[in-house]
MIKE-581109 format. One record per residue (C-alpha): z negated, y, x; residue number from 1; residue in three letters. Coordinates in nm, 3 decimals. Layout:
Z  Y  X  NUM  ALA $
...
This chain:
1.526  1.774  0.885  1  UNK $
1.284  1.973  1.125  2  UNK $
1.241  1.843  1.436  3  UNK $
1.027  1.881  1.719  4  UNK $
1.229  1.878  2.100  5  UNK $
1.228  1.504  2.206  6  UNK $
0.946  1.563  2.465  7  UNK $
0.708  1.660  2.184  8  UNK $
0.766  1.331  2.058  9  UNK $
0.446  1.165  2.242  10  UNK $
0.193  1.447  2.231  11  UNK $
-0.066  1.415  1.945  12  UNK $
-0.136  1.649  1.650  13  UNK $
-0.503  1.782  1.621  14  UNK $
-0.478  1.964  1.353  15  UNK $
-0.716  1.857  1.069  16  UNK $
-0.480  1.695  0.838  17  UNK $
-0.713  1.728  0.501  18  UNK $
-0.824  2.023  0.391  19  UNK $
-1.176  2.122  0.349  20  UNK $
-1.417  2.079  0.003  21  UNK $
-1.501  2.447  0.077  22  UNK $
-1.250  2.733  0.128  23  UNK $
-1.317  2.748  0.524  24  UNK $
-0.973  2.848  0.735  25  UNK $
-0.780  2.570  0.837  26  UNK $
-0.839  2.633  1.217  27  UNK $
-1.230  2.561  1.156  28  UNK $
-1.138  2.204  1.199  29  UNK $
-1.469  2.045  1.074  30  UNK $
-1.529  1.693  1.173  31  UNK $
-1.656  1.556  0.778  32  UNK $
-1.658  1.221  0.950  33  UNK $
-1.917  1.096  1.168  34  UNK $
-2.047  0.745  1.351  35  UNK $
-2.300  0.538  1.176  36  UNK $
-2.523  0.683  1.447  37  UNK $
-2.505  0.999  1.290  38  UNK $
-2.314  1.345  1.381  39  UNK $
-2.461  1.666  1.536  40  UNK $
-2.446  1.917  1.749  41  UNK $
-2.563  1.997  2.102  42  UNK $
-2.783  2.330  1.952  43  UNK $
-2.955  1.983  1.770  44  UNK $
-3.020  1.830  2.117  45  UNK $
-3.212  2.145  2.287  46  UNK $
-3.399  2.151  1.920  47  UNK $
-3.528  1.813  1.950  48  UNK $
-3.607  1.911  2.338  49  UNK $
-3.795  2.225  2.222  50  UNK $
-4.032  2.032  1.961  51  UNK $
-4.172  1.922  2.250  52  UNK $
-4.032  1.527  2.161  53  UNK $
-4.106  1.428  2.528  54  UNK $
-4.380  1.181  2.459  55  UNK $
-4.274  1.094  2.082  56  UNK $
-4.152  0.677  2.081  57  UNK $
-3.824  0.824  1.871  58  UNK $
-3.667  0.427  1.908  59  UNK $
-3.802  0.303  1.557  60  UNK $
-3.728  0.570  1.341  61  UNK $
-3.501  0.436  1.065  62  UNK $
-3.171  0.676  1.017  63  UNK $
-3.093  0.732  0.655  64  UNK $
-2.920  0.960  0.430  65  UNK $
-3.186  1.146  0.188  66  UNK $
-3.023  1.289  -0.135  67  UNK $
-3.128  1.448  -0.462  68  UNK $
-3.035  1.271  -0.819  69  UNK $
-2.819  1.564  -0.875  70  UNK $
-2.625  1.524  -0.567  71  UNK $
-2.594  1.164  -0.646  72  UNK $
-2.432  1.248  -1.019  73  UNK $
-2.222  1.524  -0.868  74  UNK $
-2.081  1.267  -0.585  75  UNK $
-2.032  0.999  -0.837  76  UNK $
-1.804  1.270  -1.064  77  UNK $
-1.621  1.396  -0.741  78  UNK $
-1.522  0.978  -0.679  79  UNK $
-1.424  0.931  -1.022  80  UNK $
-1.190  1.209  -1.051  81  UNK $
-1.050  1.164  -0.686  82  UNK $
-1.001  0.794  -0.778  83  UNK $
-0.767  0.846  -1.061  84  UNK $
-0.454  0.878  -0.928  85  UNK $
-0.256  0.965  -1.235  86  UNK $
-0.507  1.252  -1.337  87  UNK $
-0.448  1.382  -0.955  88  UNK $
-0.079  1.387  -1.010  89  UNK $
-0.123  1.567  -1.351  90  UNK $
-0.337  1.888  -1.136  91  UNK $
-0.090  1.923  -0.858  92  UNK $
0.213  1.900  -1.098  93  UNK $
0.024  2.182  -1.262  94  UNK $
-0.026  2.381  -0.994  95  UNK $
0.355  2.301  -0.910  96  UNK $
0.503  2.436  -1.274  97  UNK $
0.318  2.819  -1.165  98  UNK $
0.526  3.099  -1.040  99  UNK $
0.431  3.135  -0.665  100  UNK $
0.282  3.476  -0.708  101  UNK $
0.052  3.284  -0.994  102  UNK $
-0.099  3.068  -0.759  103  UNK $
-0.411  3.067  -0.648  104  UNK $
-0.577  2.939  -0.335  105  UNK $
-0.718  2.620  -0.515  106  UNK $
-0.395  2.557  -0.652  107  UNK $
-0.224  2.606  -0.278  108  UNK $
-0.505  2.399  -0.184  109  UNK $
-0.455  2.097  -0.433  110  UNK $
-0.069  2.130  -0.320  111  UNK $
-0.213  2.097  0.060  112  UNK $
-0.359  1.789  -0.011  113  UNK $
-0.086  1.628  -0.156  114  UNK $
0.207  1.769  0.048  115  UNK $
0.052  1.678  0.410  116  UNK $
0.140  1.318  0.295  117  UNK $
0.477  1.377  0.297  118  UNK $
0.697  1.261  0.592  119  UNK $
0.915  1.609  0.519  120  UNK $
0.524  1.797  0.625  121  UNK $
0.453  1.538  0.922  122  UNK $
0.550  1.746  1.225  123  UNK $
0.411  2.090  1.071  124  UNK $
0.138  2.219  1.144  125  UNK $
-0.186  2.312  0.869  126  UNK $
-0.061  2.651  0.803  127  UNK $
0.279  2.615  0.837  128  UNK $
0.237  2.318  0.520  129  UNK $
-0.039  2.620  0.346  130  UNK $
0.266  2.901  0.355  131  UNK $
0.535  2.691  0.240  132  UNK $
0.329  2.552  -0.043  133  UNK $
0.263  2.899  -0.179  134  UNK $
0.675  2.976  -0.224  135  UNK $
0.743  2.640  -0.307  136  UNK $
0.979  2.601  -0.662  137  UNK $
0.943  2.269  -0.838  138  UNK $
1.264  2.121  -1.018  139  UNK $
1.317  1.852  -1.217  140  UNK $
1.649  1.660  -1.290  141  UNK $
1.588  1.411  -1.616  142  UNK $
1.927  1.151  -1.586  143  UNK $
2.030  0.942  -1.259  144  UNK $
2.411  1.008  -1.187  145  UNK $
2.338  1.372  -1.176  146  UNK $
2.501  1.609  -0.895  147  UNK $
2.251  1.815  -0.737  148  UNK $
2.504  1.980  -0.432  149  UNK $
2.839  1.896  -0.437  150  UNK $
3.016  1.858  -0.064  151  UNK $
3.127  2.197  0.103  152  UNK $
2.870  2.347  -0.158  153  UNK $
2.703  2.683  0.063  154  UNK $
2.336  2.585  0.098  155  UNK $
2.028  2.763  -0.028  156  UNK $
1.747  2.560  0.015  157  UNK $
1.501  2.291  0.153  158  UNK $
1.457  2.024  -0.064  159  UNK $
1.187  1.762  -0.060  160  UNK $
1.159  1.510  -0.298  161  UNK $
0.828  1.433  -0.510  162  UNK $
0.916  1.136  -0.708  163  UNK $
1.259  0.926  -0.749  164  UNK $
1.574  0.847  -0.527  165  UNK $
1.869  1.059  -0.428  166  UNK $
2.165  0.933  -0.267  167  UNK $
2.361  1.156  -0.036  168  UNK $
2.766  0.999  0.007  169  UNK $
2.954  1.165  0.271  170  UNK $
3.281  1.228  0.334  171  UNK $
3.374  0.937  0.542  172  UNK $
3.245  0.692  0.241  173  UNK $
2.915  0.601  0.417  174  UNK $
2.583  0.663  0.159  175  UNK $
2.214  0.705  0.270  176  UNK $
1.932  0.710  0.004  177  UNK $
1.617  0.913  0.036  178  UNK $
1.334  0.854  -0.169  179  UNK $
0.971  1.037  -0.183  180  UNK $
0.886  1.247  0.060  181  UNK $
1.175  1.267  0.278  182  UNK $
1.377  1.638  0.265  183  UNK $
1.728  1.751  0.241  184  UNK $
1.957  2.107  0.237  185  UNK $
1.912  2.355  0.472  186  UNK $
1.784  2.381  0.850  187  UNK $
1.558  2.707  0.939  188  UNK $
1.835  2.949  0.979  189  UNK $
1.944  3.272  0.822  190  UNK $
2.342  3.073  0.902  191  UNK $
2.538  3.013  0.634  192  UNK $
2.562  2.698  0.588  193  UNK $
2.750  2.416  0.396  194  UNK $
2.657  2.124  0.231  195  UNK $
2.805  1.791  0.388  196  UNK $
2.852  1.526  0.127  197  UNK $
2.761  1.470  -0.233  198  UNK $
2.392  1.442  -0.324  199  UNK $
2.272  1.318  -0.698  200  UNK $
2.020  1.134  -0.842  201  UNK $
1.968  0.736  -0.879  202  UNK $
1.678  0.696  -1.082  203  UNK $
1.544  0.954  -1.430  204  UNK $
1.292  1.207  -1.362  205  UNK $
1.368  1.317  -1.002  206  UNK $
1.129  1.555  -0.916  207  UNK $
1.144  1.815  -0.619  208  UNK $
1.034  2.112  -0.482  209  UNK $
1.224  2.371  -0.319  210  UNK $
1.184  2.605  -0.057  211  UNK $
1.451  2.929  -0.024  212  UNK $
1.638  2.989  0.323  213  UNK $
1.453  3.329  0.392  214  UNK $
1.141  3.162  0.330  215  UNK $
1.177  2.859  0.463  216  UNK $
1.325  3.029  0.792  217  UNK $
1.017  3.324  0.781  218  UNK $
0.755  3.076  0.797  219  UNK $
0.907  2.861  1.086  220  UNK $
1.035  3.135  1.307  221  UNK $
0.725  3.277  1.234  222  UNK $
0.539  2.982  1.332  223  UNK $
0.780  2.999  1.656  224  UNK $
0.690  3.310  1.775  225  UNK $
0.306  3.261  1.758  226  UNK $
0.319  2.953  1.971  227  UNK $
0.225  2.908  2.336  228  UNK $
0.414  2.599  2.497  229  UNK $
0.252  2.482  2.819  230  UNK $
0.447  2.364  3.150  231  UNK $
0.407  2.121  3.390  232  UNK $
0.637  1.986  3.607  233  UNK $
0.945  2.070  3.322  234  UNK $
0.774  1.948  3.092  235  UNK $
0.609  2.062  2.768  236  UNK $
0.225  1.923  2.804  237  UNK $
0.063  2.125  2.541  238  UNK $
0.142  2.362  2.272  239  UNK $
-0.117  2.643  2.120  240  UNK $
-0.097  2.849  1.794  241  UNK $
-0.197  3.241  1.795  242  UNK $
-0.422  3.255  1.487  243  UNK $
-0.653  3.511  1.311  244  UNK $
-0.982  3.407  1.082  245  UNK $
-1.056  3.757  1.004  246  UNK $
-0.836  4.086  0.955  247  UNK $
-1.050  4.276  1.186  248  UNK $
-0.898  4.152  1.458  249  UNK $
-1.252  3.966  1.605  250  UNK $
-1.163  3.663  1.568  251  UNK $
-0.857  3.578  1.680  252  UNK $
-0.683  3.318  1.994  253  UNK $
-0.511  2.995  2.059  254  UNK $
-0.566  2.686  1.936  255  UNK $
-0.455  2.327  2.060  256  UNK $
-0.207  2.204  1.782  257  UNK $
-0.076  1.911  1.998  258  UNK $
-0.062  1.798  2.365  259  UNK $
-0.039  1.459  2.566  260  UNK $
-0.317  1.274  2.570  261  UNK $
-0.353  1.360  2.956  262  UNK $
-0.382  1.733  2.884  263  UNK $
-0.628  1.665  2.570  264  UNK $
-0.871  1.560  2.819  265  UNK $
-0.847  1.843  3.056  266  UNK $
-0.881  2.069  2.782  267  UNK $
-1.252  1.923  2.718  268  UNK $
-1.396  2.126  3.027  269  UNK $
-1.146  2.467  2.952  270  UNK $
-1.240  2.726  2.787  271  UNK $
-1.238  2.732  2.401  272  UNK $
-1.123  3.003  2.244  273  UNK $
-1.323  3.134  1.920  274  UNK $
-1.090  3.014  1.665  275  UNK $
-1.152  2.663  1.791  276  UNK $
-1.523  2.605  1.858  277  UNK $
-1.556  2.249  1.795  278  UNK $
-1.259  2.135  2.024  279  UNK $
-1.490  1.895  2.182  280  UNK $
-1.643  1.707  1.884  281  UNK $
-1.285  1.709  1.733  282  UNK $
-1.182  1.540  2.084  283  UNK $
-1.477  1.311  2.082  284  UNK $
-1.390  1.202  1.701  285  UNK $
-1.037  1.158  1.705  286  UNK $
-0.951  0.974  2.082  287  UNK $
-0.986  0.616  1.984  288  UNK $
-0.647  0.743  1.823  289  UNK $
-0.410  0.793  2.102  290  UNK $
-0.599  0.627  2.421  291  UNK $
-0.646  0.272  2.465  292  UNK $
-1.015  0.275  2.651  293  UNK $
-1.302  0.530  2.669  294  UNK $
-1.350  0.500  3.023  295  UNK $
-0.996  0.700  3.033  296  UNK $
-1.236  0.959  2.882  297  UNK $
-1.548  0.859  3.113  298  UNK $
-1.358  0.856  3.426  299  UNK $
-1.283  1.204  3.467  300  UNK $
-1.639  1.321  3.381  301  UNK $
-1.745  1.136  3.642  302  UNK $
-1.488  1.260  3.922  303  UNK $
-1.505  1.643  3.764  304  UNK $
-1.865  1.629  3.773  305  UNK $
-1.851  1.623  4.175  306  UNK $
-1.748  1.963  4.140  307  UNK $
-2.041  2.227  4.139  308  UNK $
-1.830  2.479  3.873  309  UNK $
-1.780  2.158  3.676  310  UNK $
-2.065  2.016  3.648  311  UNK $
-2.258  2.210  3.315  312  UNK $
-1.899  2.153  3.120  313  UNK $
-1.937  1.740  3.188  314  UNK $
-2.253  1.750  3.090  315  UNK $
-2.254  1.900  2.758  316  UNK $
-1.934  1.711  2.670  317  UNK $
-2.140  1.370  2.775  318  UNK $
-2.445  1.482  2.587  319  UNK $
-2.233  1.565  2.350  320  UNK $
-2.086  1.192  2.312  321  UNK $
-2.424  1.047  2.325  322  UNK $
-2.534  1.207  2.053  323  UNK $
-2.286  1.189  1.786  324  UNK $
-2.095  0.874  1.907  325  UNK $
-2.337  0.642  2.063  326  UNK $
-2.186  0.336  1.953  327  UNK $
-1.933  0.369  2.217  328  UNK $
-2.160  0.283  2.496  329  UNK $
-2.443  0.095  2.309  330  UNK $
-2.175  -0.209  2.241  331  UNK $
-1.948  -0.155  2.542  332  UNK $
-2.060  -0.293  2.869  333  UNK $
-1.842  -0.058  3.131  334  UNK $
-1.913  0.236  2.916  335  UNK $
-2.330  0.149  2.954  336  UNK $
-2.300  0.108  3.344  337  UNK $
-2.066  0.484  3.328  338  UNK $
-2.357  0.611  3.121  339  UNK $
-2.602  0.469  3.401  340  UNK $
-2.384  0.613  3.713  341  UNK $
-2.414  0.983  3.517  342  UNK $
-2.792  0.952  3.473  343  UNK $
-2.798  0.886  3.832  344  UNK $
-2.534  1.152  3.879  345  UNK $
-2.829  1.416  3.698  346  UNK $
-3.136  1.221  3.891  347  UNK $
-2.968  1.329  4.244  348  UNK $
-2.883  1.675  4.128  349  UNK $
-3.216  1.730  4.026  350  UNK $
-3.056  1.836  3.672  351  UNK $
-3.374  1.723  3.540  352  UNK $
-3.356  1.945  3.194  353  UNK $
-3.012  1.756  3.120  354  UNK $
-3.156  1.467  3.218  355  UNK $
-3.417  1.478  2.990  356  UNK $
-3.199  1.603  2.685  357  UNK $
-2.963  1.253  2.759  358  UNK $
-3.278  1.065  2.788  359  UNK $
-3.406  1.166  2.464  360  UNK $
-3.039  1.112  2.247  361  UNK $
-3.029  0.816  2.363  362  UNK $
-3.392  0.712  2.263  363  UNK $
-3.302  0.833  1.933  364  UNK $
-2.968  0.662  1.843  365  UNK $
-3.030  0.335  2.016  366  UNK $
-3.069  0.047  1.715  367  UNK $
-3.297  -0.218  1.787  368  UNK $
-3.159  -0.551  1.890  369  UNK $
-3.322  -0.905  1.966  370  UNK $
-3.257  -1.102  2.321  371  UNK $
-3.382  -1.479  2.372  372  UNK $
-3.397  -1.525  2.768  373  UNK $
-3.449  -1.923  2.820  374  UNK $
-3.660  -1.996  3.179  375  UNK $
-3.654  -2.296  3.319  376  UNK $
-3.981  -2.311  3.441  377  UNK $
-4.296  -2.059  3.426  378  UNK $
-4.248  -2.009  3.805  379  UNK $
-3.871  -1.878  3.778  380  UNK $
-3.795  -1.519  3.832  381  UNK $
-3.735  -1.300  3.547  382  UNK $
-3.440  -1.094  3.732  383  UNK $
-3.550  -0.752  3.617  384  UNK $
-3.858  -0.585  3.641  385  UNK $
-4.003  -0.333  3.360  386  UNK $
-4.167  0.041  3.441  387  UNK $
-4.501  0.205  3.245  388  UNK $
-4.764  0.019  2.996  389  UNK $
-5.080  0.176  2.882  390  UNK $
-5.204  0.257  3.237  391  UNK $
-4.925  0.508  3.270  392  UNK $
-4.950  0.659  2.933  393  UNK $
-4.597  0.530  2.795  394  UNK $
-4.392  0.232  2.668  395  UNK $
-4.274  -0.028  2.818  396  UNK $
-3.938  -0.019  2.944  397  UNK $
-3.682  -0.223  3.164  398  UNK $
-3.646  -0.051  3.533  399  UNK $
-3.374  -0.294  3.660  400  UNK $
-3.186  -0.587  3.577  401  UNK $
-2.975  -0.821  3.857  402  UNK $
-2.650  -0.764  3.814  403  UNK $
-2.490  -1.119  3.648  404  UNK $
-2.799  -1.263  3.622  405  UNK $
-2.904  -1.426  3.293  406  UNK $
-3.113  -1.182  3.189  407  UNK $
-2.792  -0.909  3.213  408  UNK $
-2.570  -1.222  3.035  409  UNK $
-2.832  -1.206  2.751  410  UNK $
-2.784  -0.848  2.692  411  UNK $
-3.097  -0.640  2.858  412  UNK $
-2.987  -0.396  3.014  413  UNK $
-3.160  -0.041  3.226  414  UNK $
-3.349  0.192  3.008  415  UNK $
-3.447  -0.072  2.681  416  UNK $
-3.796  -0.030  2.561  417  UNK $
-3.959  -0.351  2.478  418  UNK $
């Protein structure tokens, strides 16, 4: 097995795990899943700003997915052939029967898809699983009972089983059984090295692939020498990978592979190299993974955005959230009143162009909702007032609300247009 040093153990891979419909290099790490709010860009924000969308009610417009008969047909093919598991197998055993040098990228690509499942692939990253699937040997043993490496036997080899069970007996009469997708024979070393026990097969039709020693050693050391590990305190916080898009040379830097969840977030207002653009979308996609609350998240923004330096990063990252993730503060009460302590953050900076962008994402992926508010009597208070009307020349909307009021327990909250 390949393993990581223990403290690696809790950091958090980033790495895309699927590989892209198009051929796009695996460090593009395109986010192909989005909130029901809908998924852009901050380029789309300052768009929306510059169509002059100031006085445009945006809070009705009905979010929908337009798409042509054709695209319809083609989507319907793509979900019947990707939900027929047996024809699936039959392509990437296909692509598995070629000589290496006869594969091509889709076949490397089909293999991608179906090797990152593997436990063996787990701790690797994207193009450490592309490399080895391009030398990778497939084998297949027909009868359970047969020896595969006999104890002592000098290694050549990483094995990882496709389908079926071995069992490895060692010396000392104890047995262990590995089934699909775990790995066996060598470690990444140019050593010689020996097998220790007997392995065979329990089941017919054991299936494998192989990987040879150079190889398999080539692509890790490789791997090795193109990382950057990070330090803190004696510990490893982060780790990068050196990678190139392009041969000319243009295009090339680190990119975040894995890292605690503490550093993730302090990477959101570093600088991003060019081979990993969309760090902060992939961030703002993927946390709900490894931290337990947003306000984790929210917190920081709010203390880093005291600092003057600072202050442009937090906001694009927050504008950033609001626009392609809204649901996390539309149905979360702490995250609404961190959303209202930013807005008031940009009010007393007089960072009225951000101000305005937030303003108008918001408008534009808030749903509509319906509160009853029960009074008493005509004569009771209302405990929140509202700001504009037709004298001022825009909607109505809800200025303040008393905090734990009933008209804050019903749900209206600061900023809803009525």
């Amino acid at each position: 097995y390949f393993q990581l040093p223990a403290d690696l153990t809790k950091m958090h891979l980033t790495d895309n795990p699927h590989p892209q419909v198009t051929h796009v290099p695996s460090s593009q790490s395109g986010c192909s899943i989005a909130s029901d709010s809908g998924s852009s860009s901050l380029s789309d924000i300052y768009q929306a700003t510059e169509s002059e969308m100031g006085d445009v009610d945006l809070t009705g417009l009905p979010e929908a997915p337009v798409d042509s008969e054709d695209e319809e047909e083609e989507e319907d093919e793509d979900i019947d052939r990707t939900s027929d598991p047996l024809l699936g197998r039959d392509v990437v055993r296909e692509c598995l029967e070629k000589e290496p040098a006869d594969k091509t990228d889709d076949d490397i690509e089909q293999l991608l898809e179906f090797m990152h499942q593997l436990p063996a692939f787990a701790n690797m990253t994207m193009s450490v699983r592309r490399e080895l699937c391009s030398v990778m040997i497939f084998e297949v043993v027909e009868q359970a009972g047969a020896i595969i490496l006999e104890d002592g036997q000098e290694l050549d080899s990483w094995y990882v089983i496709l389908n079926g069970t071995v069992e490895i007996t060692y010396p000392d009469g104890k047995s262990e059984s590995l089934c699909m997708g775990n790995s066996f024979g060598i470690t990444p070393s140019l050593d010689k090295q020996y097998m220790n026990g007997v392995v065979r097969t329990k089941v017919d039709d054991c299936q494998f692939v192989c990987i040879a020693q150079q190889d398999y050693w080539r692509i890790l050391n490789h791997v090795e020498k193109n990382t950057h590990k990070v330090e803190e305190e004696g510990e490893i916080v982060m780790v990068k990978e050196h990678r190139e898009l392009d041969r000319s040379g243009t295009r090339k830097g680190h990119i975040v592979i894995k890292a605690t969840p503490e550093r993730l977030i302090t990477h959101l207002i570093e600088e991003h190299s060019i081979v990993d653009p969309t760090y902060i979308e992939d961030f703002l996609l993927t946390y709900r993974t490894f931290l337990t609350s947003p306000l984790e998240v929210g917190n920081k923004l709010l203390e880093w955005f005291a600092v003057d330096s600072l202050r442009d990063k937090v906001t694009r990252v927050v504008l950033l959230w609001v626009n392609n993730h809204f649901n996390d503060f539309e149905g979360d009460p702490a995250m609404t009143r961190f959303l209202e302590e930013f807005e008031k953050n940009l009010e007393d900076t007089k960072m009225k162009g951000h101000l305005r962008l937030l303003n108008i994402a918001c408008a534009a992926k808030a749903k509509w909702r319906q509160i009853t508010l029960q009074k008493p009597s005509r004569d009771s208070p209302l405990f929140f007032s509202f700001l504009g009307g037709s004298d001022k020349g825009f909607g109505i909307f809800v200025e303040t609300v008393e905090i734990g009021s009933k008209a804050a327990e019903a749900g209206l909250k600061r900023g809803d247009q009525v």
